[in-house]
N, CA, C and O atoms as a printed pandas DataFrame, in Angstrom:
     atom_number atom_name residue_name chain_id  residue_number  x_coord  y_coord  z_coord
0              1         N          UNK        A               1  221.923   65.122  -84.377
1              2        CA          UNK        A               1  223.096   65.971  -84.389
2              3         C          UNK        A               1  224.074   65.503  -83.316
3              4         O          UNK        A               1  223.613   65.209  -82.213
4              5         N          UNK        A               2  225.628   65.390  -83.585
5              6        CA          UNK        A               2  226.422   65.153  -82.053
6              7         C          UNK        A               2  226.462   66.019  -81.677
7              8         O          UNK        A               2  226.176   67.133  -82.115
8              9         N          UNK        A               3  227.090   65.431  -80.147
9             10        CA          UNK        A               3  226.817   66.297  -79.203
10            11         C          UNK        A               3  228.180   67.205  -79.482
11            12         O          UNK        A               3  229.265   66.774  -79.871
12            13         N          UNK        A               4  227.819   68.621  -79.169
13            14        CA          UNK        A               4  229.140   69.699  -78.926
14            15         C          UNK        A               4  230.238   69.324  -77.459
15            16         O          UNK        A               4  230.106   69.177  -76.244
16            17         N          UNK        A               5  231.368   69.294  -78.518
17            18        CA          UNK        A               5  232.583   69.797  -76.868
18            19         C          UNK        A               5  232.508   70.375  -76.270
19            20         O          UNK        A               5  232.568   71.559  -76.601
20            21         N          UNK        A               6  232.332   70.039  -75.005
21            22        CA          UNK        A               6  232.854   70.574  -73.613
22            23         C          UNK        A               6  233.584   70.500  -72.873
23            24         O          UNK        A               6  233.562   71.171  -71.841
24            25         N          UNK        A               7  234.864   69.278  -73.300
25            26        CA          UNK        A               7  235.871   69.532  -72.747
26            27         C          UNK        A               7  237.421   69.544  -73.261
27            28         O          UNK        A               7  238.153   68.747  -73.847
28            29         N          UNK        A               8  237.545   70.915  -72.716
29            30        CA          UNK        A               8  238.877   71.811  -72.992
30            31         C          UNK        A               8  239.906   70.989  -73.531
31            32         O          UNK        A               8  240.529   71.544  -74.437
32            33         N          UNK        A               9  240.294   69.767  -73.233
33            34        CA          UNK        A               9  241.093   69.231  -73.005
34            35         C          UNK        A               9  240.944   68.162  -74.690
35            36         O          UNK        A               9  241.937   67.739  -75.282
36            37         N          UNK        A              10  239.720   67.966  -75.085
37            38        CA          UNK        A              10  238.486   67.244  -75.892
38            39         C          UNK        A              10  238.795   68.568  -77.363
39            40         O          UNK        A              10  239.052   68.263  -78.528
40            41         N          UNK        A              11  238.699   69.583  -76.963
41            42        CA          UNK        A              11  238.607   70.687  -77.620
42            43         C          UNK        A              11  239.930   71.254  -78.419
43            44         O          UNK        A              11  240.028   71.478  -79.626
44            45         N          UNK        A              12  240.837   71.404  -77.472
45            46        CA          UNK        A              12  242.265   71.428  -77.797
46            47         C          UNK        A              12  242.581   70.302  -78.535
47            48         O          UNK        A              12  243.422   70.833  -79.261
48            49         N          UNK        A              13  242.542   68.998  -78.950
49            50        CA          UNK        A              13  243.073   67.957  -79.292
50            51         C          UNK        A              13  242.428   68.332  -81.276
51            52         O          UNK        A              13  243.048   68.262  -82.337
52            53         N          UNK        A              14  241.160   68.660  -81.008
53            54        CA          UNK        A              14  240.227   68.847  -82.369
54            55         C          UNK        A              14  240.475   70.024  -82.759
55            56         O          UNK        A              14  239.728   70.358  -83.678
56            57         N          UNK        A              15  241.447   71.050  -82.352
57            58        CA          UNK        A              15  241.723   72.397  -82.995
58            59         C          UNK        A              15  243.479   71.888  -82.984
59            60         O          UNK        A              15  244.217   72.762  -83.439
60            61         N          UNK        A              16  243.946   71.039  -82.679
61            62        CA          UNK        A              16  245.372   70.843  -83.137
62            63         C          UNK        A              16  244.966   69.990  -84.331
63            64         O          UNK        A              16  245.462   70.221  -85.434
64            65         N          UNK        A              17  244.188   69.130  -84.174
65            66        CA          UNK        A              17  243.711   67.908  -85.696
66            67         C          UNK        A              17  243.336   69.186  -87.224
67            68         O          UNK        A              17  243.698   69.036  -88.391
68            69         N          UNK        A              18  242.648   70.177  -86.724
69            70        CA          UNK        A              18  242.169   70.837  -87.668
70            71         C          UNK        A              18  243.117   71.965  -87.945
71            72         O          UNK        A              18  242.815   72.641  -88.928
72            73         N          UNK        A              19  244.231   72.326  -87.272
73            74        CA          UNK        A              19  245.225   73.251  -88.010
74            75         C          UNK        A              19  246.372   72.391  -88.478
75            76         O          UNK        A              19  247.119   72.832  -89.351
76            77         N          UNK        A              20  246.614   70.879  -87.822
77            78        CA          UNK        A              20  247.326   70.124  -88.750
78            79         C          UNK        A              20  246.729   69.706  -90.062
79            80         O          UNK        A              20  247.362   69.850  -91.108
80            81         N          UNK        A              21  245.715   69.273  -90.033
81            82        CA          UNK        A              21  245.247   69.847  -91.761
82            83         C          UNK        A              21  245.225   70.779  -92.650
83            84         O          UNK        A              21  245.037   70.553  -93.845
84            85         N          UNK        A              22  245.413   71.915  -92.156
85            86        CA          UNK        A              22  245.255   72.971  -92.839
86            87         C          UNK        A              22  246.938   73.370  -92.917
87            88         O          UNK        A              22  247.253   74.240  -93.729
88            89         N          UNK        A              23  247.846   72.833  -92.206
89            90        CA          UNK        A              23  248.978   72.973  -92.120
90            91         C          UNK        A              23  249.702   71.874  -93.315
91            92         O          UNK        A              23  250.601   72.088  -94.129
92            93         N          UNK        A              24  249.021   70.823  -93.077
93            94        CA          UNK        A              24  249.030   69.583  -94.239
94            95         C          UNK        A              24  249.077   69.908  -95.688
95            96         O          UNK        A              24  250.010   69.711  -96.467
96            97         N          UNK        A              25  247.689   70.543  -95.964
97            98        CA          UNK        A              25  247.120   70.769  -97.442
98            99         C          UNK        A              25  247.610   72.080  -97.987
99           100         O          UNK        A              25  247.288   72.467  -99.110
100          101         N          UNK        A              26  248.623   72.959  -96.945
101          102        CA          UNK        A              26  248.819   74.210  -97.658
102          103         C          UNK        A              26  250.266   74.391  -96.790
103          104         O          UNK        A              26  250.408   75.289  -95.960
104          105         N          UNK        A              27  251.460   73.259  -97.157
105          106        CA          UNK        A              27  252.668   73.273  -96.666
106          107         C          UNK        A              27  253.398   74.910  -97.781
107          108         O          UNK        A              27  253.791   75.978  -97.310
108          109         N          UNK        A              28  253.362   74.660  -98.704
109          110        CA          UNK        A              28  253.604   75.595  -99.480
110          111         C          UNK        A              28  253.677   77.397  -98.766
111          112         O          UNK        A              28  254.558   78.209  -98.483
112          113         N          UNK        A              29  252.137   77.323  -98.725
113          114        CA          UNK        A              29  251.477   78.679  -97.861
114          115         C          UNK        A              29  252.363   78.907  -96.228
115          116         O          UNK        A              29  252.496   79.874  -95.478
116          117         N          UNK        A              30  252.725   77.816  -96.202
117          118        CA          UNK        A              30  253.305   77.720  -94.703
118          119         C          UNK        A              30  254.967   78.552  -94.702
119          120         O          UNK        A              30  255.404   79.431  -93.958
120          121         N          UNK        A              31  255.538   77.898  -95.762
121          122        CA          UNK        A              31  256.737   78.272  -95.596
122          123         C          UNK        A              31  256.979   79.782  -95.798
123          124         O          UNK        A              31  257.501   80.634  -95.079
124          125         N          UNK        A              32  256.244   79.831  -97.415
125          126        CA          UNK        A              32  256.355   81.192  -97.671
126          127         C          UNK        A              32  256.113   82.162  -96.508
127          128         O          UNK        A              32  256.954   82.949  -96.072
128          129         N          UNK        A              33  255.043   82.030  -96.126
129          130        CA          UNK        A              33  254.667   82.663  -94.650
130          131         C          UNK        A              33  254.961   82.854  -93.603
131          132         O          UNK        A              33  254.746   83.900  -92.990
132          133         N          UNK        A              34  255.708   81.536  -93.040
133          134        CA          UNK        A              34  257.092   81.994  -92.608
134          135         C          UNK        A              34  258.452   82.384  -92.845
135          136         O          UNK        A              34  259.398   82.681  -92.116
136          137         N          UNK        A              35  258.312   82.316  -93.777
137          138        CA          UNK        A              35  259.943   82.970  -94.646
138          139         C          UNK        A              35  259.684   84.472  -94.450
139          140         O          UNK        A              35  260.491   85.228  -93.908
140          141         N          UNK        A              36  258.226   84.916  -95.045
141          142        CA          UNK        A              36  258.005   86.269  -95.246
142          143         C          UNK        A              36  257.373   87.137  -94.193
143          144         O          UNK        A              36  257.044   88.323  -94.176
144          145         N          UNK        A              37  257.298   85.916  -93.111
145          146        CA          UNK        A              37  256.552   86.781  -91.953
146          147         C          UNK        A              37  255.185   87.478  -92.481
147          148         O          UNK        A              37  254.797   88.597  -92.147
148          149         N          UNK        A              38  254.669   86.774  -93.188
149          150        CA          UNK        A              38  253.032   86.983  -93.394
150          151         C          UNK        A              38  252.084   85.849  -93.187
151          152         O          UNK        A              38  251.024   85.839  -93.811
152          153         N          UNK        A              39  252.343   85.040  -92.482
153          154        CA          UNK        A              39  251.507   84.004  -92.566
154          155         C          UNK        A              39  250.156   83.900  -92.692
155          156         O          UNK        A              39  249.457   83.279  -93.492
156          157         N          UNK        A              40  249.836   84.798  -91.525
157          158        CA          UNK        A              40  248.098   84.833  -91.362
158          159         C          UNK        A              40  247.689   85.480  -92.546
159          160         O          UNK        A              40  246.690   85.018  -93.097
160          161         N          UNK        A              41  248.252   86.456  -93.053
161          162        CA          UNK        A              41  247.713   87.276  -94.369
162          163         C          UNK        A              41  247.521   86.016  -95.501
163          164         O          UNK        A              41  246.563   85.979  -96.274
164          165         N          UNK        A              42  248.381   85.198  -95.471
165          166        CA          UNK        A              42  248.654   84.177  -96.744
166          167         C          UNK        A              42  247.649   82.900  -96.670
167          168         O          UNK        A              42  247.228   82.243  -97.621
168          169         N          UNK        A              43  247.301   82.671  -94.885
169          170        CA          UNK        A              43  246.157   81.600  -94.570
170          171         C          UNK        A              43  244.622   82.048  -94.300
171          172         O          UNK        A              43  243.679   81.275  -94.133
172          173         N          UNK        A              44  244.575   83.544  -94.294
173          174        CA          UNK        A              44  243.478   83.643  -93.689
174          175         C          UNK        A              44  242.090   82.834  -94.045
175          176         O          UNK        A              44  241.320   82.642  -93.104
176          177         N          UNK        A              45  241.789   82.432  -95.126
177          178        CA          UNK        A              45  240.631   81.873  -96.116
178          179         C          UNK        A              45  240.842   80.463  -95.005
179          180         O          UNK        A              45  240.028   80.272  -94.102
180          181         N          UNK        A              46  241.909   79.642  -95.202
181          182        CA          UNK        A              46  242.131   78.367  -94.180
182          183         C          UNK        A              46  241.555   78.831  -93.000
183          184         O          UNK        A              46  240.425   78.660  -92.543
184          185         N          UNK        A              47  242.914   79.698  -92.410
185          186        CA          UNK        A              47  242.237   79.407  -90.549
186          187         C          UNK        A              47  240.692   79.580  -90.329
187          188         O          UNK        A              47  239.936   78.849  -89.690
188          189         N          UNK        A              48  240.378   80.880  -91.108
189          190        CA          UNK        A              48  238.806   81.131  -90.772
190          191         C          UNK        A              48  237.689   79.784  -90.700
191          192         O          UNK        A              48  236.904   79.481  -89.802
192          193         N          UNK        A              49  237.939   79.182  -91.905
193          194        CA          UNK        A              49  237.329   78.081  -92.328
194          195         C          UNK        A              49  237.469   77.499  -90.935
195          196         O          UNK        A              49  236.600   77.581  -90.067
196          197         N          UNK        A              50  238.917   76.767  -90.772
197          198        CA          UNK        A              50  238.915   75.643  -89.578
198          199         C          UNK        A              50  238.361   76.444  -88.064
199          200         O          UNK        A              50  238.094   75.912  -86.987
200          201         N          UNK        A              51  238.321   77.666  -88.388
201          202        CA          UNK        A              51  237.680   78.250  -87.058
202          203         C          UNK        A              51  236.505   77.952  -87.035
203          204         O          UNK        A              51  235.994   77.396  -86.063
204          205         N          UNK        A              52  235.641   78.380  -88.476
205          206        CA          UNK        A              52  234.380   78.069  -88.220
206          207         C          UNK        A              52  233.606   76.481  -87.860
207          208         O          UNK        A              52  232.573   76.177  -87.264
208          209         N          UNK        A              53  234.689   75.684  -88.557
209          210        CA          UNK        A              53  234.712   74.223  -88.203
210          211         C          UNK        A              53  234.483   74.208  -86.429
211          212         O          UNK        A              53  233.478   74.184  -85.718
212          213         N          UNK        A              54  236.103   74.238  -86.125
213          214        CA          UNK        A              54  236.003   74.346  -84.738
214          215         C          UNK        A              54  234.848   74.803  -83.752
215          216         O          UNK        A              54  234.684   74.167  -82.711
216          217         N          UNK        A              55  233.945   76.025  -84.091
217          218        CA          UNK        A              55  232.931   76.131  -83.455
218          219         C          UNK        A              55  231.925   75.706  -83.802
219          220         O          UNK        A              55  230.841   75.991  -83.294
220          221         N          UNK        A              56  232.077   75.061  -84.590
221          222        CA          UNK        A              56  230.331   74.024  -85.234
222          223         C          UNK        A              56  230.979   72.755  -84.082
223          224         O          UNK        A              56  230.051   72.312  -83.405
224          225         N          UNK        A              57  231.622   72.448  -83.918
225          226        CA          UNK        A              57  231.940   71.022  -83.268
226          227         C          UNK        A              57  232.002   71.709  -81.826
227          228         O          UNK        A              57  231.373   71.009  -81.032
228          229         N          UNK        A              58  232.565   72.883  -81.197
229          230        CA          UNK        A              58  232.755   73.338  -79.922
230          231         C          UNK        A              58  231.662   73.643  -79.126
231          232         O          UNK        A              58  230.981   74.376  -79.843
232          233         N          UNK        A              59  230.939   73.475  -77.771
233          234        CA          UNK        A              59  230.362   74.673  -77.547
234          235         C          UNK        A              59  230.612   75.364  -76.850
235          236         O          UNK        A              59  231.554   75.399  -76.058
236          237         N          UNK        A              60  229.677   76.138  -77.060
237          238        CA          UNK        A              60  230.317   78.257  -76.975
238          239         C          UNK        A              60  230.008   78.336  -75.748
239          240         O          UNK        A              60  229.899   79.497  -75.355
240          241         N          UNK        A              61  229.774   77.320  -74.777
241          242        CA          UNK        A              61  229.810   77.865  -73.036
242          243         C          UNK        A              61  231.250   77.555  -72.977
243          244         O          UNK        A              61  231.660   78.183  -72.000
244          245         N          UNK        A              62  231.870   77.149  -73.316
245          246        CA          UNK        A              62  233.529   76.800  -73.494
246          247         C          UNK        A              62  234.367   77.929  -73.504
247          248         O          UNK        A              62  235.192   78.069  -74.407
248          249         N          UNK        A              63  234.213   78.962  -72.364
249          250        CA          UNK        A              63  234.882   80.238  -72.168
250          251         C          UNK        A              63  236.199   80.457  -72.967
251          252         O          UNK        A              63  236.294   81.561  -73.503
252          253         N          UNK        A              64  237.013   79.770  -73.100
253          254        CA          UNK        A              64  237.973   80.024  -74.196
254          255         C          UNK        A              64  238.575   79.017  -75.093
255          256         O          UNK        A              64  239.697   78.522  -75.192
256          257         N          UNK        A              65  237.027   78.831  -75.949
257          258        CA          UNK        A              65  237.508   78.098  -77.346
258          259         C          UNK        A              65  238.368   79.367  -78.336
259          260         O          UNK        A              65  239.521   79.284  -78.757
260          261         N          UNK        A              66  237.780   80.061  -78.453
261          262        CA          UNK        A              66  238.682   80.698  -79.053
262          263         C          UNK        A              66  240.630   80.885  -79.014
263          264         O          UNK        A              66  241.500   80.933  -79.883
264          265         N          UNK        A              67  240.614   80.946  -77.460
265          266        CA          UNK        A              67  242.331   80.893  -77.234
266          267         C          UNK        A              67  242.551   79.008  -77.412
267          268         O          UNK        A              67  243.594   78.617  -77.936
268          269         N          UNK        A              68  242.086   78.552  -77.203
269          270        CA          UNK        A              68  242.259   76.942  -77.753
270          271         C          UNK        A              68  242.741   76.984  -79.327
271          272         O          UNK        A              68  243.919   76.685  -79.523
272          273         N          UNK        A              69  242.371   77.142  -79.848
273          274        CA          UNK        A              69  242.109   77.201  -81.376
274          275         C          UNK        A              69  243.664   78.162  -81.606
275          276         O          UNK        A              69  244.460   77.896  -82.507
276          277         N          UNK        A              70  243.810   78.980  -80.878
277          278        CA          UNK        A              70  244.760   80.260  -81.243
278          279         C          UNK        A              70  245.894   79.603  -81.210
279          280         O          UNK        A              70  246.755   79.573  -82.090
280          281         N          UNK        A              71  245.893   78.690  -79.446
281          282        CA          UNK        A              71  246.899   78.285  -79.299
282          283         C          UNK        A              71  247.577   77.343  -80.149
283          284         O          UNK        A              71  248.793   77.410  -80.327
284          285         N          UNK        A              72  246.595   76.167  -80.867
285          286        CA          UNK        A              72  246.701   75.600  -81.550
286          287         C          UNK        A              72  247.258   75.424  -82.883
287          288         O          UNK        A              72  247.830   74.422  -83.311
288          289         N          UNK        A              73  246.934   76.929  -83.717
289          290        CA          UNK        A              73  247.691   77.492  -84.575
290          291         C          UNK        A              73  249.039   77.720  -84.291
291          292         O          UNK        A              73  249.849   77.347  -85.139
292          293         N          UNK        A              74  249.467   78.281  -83.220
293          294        CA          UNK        A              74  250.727   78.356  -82.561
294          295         C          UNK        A              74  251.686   76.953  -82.090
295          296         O          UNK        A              74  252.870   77.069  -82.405
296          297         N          UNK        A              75  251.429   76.050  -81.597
297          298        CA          UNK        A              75  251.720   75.037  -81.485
298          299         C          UNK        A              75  251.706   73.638  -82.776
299          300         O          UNK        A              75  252.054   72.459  -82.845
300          301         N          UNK        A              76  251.381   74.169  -83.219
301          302        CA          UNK        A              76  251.115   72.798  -84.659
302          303         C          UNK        A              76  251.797   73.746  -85.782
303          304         O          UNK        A              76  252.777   73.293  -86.373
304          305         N          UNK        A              77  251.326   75.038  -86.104
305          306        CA          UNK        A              77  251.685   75.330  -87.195
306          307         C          UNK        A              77  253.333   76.992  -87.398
307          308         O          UNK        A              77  254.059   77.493  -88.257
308          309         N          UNK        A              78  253.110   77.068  -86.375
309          310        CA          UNK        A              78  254.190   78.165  -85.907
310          311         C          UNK        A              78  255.619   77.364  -85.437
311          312         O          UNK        A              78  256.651   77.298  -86.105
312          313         N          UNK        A              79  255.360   76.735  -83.998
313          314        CA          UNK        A              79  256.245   75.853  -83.786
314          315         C          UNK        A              79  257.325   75.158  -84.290
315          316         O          UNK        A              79  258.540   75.113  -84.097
316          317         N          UNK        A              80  256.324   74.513  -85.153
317          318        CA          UNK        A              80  256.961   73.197  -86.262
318          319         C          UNK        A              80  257.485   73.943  -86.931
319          320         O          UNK        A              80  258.664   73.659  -87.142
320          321         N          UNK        A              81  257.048   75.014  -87.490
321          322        CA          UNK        A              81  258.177   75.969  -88.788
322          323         C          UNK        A              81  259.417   76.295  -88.741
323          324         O          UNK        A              81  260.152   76.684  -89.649
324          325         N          UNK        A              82  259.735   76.030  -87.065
325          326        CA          UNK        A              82  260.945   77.007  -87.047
326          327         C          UNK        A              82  262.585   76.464  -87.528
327          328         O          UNK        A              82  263.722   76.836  -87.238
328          329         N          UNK        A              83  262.205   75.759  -88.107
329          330        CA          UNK        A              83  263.560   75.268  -88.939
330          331         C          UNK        A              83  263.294   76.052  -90.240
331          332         O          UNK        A              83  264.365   76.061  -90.847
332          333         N          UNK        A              84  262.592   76.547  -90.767
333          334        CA          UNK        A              84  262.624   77.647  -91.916
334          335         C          UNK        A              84  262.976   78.707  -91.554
335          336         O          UNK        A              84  262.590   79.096  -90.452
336          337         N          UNK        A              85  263.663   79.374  -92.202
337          338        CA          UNK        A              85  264.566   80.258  -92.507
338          339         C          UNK        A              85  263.668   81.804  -92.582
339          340         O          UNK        A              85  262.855   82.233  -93.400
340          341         N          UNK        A              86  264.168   82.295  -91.498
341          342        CA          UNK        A              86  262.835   83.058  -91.278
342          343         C          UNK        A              86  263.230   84.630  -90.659
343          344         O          UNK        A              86  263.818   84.421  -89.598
344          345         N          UNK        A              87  263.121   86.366  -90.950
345          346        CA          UNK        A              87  263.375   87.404  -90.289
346          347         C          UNK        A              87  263.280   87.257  -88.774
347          348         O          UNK        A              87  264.082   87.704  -87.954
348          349         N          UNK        A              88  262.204   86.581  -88.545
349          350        CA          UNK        A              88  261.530   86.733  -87.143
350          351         C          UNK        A              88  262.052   85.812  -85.790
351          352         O          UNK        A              88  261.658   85.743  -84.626
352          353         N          UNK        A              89  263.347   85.020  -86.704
353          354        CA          UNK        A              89  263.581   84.325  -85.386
354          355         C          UNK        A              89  265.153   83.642  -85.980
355          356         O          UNK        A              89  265.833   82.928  -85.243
C-alpha cells in the first residue's frame, strides 16, 4: 500500500489536482452553479467522491485535511468562475 500524506503542503497540491478534475469533467455543472448560486447542491455526488479520494490518499493525523480540501474547492473551482455571470458577485 503507499504511504499516506503528511505533508500539508504535499496534501494541498493533491486536493487542488482532484477538484481540478472534478472541475474538468463537470464544466457544465460548474457554470450553472455558479450562475445559479447552487453549486454544491449541483456537485455534491463529485466533491464527496474527491473527498473520499482525498482521505484514502491523506492521513488523518493531518489536523486539517479537511480545510485543505475546502480550501481547494475554493481556489480551483470558485475562484476561476468568476468571470461567469453570477447573483453573488
Amino acid at each position: 500500500m503507499a504511504r499516506l500524506v503528511e505533508n500539508p503542503d504535499l496534501a494541498f497540491r493533491l486536493a487542488r489536482a482532484i477538484i481540478s478534475d472534478i472541475a474538468l469533467y463537470n464544466q457544465e455543472k460548474v457554470r450553472q452553479g455558479i450562475k445559479n448560486d447552487n453549486i454544491f447542491e449541483l456537485l455534491t455526488d463529485e466533491l464527496e467522491e474527491g473527498r473520499e479520494h482525498f482521505h484514502s490518499r491523506v492521513s488523518p493525523e493531518l489536523s486539517d485535511r479537511d480545510h485543505l480540501y475546502d480550501r481547494a474547492i475554493v481556489d480551483v473551482m470558485i475562484k476561476q468562475a468568476g468571470k461567469i455571470e453570477s447573483p453573488i458577485w
